[in-house]
C-alpha positions in Angstrom: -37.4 -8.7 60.0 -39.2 -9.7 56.7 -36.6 -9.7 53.8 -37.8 -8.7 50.2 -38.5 -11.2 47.5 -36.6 -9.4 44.3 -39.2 -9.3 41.3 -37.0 -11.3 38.4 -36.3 -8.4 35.8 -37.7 -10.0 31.7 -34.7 -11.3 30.7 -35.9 -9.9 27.2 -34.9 -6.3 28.6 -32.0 -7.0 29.0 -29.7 -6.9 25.7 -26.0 -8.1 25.0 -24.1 -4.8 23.3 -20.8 -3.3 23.5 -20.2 -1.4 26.7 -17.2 0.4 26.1 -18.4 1.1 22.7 -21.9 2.8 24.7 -19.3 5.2 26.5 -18.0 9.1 25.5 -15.5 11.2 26.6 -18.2 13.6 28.0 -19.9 10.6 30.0 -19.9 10.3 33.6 -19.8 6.4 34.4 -20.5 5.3 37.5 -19.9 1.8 39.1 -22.1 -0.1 42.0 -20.0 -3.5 42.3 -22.0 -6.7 43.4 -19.8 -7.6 46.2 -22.8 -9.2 48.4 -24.0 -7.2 51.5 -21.3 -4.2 51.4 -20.1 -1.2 49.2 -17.9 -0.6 46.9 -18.0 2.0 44.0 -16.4 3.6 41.2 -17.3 6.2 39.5 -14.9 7.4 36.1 -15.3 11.1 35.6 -15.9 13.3 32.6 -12.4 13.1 30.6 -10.7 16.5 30.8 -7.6 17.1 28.1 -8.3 13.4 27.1 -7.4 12.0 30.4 -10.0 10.5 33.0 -9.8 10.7 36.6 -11.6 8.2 39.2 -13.3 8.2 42.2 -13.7 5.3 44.3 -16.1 5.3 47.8 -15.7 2.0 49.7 -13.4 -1.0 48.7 -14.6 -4.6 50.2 -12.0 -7.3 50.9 -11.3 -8.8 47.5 -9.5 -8.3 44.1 -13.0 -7.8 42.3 -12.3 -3.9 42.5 -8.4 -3.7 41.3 -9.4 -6.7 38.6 -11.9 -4.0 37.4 -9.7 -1.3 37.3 -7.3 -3.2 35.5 -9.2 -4.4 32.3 -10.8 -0.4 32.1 -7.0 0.1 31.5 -6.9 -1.8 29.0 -9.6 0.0 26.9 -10.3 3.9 26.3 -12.3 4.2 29.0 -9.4 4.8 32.1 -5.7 4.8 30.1 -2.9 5.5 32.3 -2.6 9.6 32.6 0.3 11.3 31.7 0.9 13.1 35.3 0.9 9.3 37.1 -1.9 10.6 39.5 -5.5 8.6 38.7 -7.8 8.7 41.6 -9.1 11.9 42.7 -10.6 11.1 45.6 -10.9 7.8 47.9 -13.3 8.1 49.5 -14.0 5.5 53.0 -17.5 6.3 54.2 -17.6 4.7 57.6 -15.2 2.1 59.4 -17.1 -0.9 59.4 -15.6 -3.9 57.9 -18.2 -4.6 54.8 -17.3 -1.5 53.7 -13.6 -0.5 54.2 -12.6 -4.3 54.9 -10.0 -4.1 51.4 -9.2 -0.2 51.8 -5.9 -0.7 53.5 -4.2 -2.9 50.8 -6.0 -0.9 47.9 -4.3 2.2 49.2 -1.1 0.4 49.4 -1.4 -1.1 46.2 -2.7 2.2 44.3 -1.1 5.0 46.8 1.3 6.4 44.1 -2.0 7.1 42.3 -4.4 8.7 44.7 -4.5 12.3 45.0 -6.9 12.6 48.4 -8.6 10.2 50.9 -11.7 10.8 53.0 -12.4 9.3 55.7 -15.3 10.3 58.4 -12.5 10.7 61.4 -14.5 8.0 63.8 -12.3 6.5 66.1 -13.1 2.3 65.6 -11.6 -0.3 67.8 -11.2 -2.8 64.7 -7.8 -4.3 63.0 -9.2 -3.4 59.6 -9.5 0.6 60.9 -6.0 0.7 62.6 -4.4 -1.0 59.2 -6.6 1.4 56.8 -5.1 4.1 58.8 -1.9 3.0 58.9 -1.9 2.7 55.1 -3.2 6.2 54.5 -0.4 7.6 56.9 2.7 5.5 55.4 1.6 6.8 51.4 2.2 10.2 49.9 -1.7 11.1 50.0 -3.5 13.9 51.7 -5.4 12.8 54.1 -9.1 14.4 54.6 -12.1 14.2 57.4 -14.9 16.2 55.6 -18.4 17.6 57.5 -21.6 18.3 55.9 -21.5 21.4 53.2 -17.4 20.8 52.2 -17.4 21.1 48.3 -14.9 20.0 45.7 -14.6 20.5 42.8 -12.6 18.0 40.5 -12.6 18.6 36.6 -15.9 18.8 35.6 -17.4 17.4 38.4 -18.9 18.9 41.4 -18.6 16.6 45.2 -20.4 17.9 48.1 -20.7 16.4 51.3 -23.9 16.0 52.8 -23.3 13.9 55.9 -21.9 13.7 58.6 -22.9 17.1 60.1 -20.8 19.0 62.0 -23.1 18.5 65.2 -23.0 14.4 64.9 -19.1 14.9 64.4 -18.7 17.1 67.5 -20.5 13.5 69.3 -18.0 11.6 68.0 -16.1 11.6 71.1 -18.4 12.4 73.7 -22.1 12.1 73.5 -21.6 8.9 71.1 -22.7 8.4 67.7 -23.4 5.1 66.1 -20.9 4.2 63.6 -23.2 4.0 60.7 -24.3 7.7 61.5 -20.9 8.8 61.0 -21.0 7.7 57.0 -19.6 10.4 54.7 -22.5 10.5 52.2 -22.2 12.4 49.3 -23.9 14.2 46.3 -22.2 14.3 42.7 -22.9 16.9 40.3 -22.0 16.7 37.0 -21.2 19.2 34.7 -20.0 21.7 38.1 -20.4 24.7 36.4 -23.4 26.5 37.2 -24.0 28.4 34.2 -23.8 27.7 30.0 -24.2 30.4 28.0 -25.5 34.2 27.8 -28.2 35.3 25.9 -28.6 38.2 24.0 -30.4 40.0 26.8 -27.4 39.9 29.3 -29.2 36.9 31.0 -27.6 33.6 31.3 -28.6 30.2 30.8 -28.7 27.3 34.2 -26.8 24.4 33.6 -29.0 21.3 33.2 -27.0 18.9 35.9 -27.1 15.3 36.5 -26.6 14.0 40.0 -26.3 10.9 42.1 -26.4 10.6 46.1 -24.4 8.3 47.4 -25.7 7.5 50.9 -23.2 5.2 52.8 -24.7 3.9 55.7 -26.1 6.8 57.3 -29.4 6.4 59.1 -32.1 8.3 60.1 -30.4 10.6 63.0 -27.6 11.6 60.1 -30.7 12.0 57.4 -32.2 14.6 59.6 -29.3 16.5 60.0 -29.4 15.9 56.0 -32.9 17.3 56.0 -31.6 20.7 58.4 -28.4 21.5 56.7 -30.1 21.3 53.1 -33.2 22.7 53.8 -34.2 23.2 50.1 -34.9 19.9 49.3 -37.5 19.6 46.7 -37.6 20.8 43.3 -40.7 24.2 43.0 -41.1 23.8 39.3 -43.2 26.8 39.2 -42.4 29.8 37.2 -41.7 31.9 40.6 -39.5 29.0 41.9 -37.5 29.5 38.3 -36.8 32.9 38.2 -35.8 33.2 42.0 -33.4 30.2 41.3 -32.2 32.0 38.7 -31.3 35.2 40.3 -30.4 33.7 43.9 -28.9 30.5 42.8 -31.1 28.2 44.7 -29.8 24.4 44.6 -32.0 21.9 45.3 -31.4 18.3 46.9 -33.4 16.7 44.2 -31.8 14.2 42.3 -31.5 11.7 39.2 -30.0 8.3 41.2 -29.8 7.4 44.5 -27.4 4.8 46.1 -29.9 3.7 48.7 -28.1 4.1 52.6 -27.1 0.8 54.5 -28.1 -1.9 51.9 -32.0 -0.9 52.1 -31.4 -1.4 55.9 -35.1 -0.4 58.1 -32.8 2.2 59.3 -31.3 3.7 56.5 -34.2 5.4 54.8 -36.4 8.3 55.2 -39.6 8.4 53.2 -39.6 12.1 53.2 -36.3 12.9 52.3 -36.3 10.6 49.2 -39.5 12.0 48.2 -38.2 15.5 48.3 -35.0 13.9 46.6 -37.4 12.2 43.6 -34.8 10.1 42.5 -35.0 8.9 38.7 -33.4 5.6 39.5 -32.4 4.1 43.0 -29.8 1.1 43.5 -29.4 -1.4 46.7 -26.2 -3.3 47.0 -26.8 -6.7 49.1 -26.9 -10.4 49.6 -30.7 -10.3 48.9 -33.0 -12.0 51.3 -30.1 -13.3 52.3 -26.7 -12.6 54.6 -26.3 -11.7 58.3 -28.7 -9.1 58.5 -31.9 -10.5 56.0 -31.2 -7.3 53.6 -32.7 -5.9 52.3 -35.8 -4.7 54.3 -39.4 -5.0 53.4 -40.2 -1.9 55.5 -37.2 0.3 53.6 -38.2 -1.0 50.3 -41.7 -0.5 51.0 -41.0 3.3 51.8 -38.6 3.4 49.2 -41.5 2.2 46.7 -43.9 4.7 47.9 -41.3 7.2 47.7 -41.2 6.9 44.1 -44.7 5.8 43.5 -47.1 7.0 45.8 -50.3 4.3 46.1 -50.9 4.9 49.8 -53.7 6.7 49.1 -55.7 4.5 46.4 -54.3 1.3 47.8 -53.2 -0.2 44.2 -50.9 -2.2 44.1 -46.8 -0.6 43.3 -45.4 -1.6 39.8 -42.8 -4.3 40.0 -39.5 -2.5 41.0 -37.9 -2.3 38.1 -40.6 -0.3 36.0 -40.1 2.6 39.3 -36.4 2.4 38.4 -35.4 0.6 41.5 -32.6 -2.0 40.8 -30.8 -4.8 43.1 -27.3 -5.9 43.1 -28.5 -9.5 44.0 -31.6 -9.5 41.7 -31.9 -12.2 39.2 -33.8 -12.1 35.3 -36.5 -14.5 34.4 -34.2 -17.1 32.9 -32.8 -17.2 36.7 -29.4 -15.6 35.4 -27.5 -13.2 37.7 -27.7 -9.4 37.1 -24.8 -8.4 38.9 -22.8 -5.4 39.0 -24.3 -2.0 37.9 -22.7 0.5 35.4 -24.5 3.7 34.6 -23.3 6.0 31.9 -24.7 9.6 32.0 -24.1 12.1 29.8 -23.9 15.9 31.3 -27.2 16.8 29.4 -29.1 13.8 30.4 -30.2 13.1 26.7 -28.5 9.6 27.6 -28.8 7.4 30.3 -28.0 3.6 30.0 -28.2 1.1 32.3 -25.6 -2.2 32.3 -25.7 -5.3 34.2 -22.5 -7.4 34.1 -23.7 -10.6 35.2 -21.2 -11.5 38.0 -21.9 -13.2 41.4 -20.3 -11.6 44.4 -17.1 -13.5 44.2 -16.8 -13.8 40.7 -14.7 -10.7 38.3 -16.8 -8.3 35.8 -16.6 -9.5 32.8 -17.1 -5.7 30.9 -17.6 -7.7 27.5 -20.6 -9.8 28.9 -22.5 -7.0 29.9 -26.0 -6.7 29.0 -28.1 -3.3 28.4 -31.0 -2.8 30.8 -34.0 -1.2 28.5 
């Protein structure tokens, strides 16, 4: 399979400044660690009373993920809250290795703190399952196994699960799924609330929402159970479309970031569904052209590309990946430094919208003072 040679982002985009400092209260801040060809994420909600909660989907083998958490402590960002509890959710999306391979000892070391984990209920014949499940059964957590549709709501902060569906988890046992199909992939919505004010004429005004897909591993087969469970996909702009979503309170799938499924694996992507999902930015966590599997793929990125600029048609050539908003864990700037680790911080009206790089190497800790603004 032909492996994708990352475009080197200007280095002169890319601008030292204070992260922390870039941050607000209101700000939804979401993590994609560089930990090489895996997952793990962290995303810091909206602060409610003053306090922050967390969510984390995925923890690698490694410190890189508690060593994060532990200089946010140490600034406004994630303070200790008063009732002890931290993380909302945990959230393990499948049970292969490069993506739950540190879940066990995270949810020994953090149990006191977790409110909920998810996991997607497939049974795995792997030491790094049976201990993650041992962990989750010996701490005082609920424990949860969530199907397509399940909402919660946490704060200000709206979680809904898009995958598995509840047909590929009635295979789980019996007709046989592959494991990457069974990937809990989510959608968060942020601020939950569905309305903001009323007007003078009774009517009220629809929240404007930012949102972020966070895709696991799924692949095609869960994608178009995706595609049938949520069959209001794209976004009708048309005045019609407006009012009707207005009065019947139409959601659709569309959405402002994408965490692309399976490392940009061939497998992982439909072109359809990310064109109905439009996605304002899209980010790829792996080796790079690199690693046991070559991710990621030409032939995803190349549907991810046309996804978000369509040139099929004219034949021209696609902008370089970073102008289409399309960003790589792995990816290097033009003064061969290493981008690293990607924080976003959203705020709930989308007037703001930055994009950091840390510039840490797989192995190596973030560094939240060396981080550089991506403009």
């Amino acid at each position: 399979m032909t492996s994708v040679t990352l475009d080197a982002v200007p280095a002169n985009r890319l601008t030292p400044g204070d992260f922390i400092a870039g941050c607000s209260p209101e700000d939804l801040i979401y993590f994609v660690l560089n930990v090489g060809d895996g997952d793990t994420q962290l995303l810091l909600l909206p602060a409610v009373g003053g306090e922050r909660l967390a969510i984390v989907v995925d923890v690698v083998a490694g410190s890189k993920l508690p060593k994060l958490l532990e200089a946010l402590s140490a600034t406004p960002l994630l303070p200790q809250p008063s009732s002890g509890r931290l993380f909302a959710l945990v959230v393990a999306t499948h049970p292969h290795n490069d993506h739950i391979g540190g879940m066990a000892k995270f949810i020994t070391q953090f149990g006191q703190h977790i409110e909920e984990v998810w996991e997607p209920g497939f049974f795995y014949t792997s030491p790094t399952y049976h201990a993650m499940m041992d962990a989750i059964g010996s701490q005082p957590v609920r424990h949860g196994q969530p199907s397509s549709g399940m909402t919660r709501y946490i704060g200000q902060v709206k979680v809904i699960v898009l995958a598995p569906s509840i047909g590929l988890r009635n295979r789980f046992d019996s007709y046989g799924v592959d494991v990457n199909n069974s990937s809990i992939a989510l959608k968060v919505e942020f601020p939950g609330r569905r309305v903001t004010d009323r007007q003078p004429d009774g009517t009220y005004v629809k929240a404007r929402r930012q949102s972020i897909i966070l895709g696991g591993d799924a692949q095609t087969l869960s994608w178009s159970q995706v595609m049938n469970d949520f069959p209001q996909l794209g976004p009708d702009r048309g005045p019609v479309a407006k009012a009707l979503s207005m009065a019947q309170g139409f959601e659709p799938l569309n959405v402002d970031v994408f965490k692309v499924p399976h490392h940009a694996s061939k497998h992982g992507l439909n072109l359809e569904l990310v064109e109905e999902m439009s996605p304002a930015l899209s980010f790829v966590s792996s080796v790079g052209g690199g690693g046991s599997y070559n991710f990621p793929h030409l032939v995803a990125v190349e549907a991810l590309r046309e996804a978000v600029e369509t040139t099929a048609k004219s034949g021209a050539a696609h902008k370089p990946d970073y102008d289409n908003g399309i960003h790589y864990t792995s990816a290097l700037d033009t003064d061969k430094k290493a981008l690293g680790s990607i924080g976003l911080v959203m705020s709930p009206t989308g007037s703001k919208r930055d994009l950091w790089r840390f510039g840490d190497r797989p192995s190596g800790a973030i560094d939240v003072g060396a981080a550089r603004r991506y403009s």
